[in-house]
N, C-alpha and C positions, 0 to 999 in steps of 0.2 A: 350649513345646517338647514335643515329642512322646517323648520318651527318658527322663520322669523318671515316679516312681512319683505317687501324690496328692499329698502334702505339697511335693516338688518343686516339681513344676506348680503347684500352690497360690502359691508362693512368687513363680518366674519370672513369673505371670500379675501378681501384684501388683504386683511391681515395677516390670515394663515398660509395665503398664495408666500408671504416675502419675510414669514419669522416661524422659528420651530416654540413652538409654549410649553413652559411647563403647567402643571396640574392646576396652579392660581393661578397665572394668567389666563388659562382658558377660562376659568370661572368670572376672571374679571370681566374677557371682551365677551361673553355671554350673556353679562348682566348690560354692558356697554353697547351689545346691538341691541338689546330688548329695549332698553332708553332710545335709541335712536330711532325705532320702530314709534317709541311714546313721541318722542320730538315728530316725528312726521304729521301721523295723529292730530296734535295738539297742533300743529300750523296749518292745518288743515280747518281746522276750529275756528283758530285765530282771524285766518285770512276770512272766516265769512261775518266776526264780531270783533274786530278790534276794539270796543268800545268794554270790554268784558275784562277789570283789572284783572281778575282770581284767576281768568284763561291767561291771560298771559303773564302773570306770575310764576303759575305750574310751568308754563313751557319755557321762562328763562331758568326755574332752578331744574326740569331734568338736562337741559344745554348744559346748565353747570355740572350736573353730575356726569354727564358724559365723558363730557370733558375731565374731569377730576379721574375717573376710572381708566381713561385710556393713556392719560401722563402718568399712572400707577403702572401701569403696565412694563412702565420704562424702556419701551423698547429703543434699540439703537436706529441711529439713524444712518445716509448714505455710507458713512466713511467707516461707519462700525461700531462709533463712538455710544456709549448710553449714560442717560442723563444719569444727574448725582441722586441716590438713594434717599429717601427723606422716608423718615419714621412718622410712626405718631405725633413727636414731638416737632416736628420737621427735620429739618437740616440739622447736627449736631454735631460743636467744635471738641472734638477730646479734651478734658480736663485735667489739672494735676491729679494723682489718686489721694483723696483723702479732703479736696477742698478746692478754692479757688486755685488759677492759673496763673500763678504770679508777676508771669511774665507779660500778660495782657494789661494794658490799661482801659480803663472804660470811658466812655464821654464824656461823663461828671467829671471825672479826675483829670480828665485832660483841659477842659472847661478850668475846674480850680488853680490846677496850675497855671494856667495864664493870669488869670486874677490875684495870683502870689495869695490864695488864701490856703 
């Protein structure tokens, strides 16, 4: 894409060069060169005021968000494999329907049982 600075373009060209996306992941790694284009920017900044907390603040949380968008992406890696899907909620173990899982114990309980209370 022609709209992004080097590191952008860098990014979008890798990506697309070695995965087919669909409709949201293109909008993710679009939102994910744009950060990355900000992360350069902002190092750029940094490297002449490292004394500047607020500067580099911004430039550790868009590294985070970069990062956060492009493990969204889930893309596979060498072997084919792609990482486990996590929702809003995160990672999510199926539950009985209607209630707890019975067959699961929890820490606490496992904890009391030792304790025979």
């Amino acid at each position: 894409m022609d709209h992004f600075e080097a590191g952008g373009a860098a990014l979008w060209d890798a990506v697309t060069a070695e995965h087919e996306l669909d409709a949201v992941q293109r909008v993710q790694l679009v939102e994910a060169c744009r950060i990355k284009d900000r992360c350069d920017w902002l190092d750029g900044l940094v490297r002449g005021n490292r004394d500047d907390l607020a500067l580099l603040t911004k430039a550790n949380d868009s590294a985070n968000q970069m990062k956060q968008l492009l493990a969204a992406l889930r893309l596979p890696d060498a072997a084919g494999k792609r990482p486990q899907y996590r929702g809003p909620r995160g990672a999510q173990v199926p539950t009985v329907p209607g209630g707890k899982d019975e067959t699961k114990v929890s820490s606490l309980d496992r904890a009391r049982a030792r304790k025979g209370a």
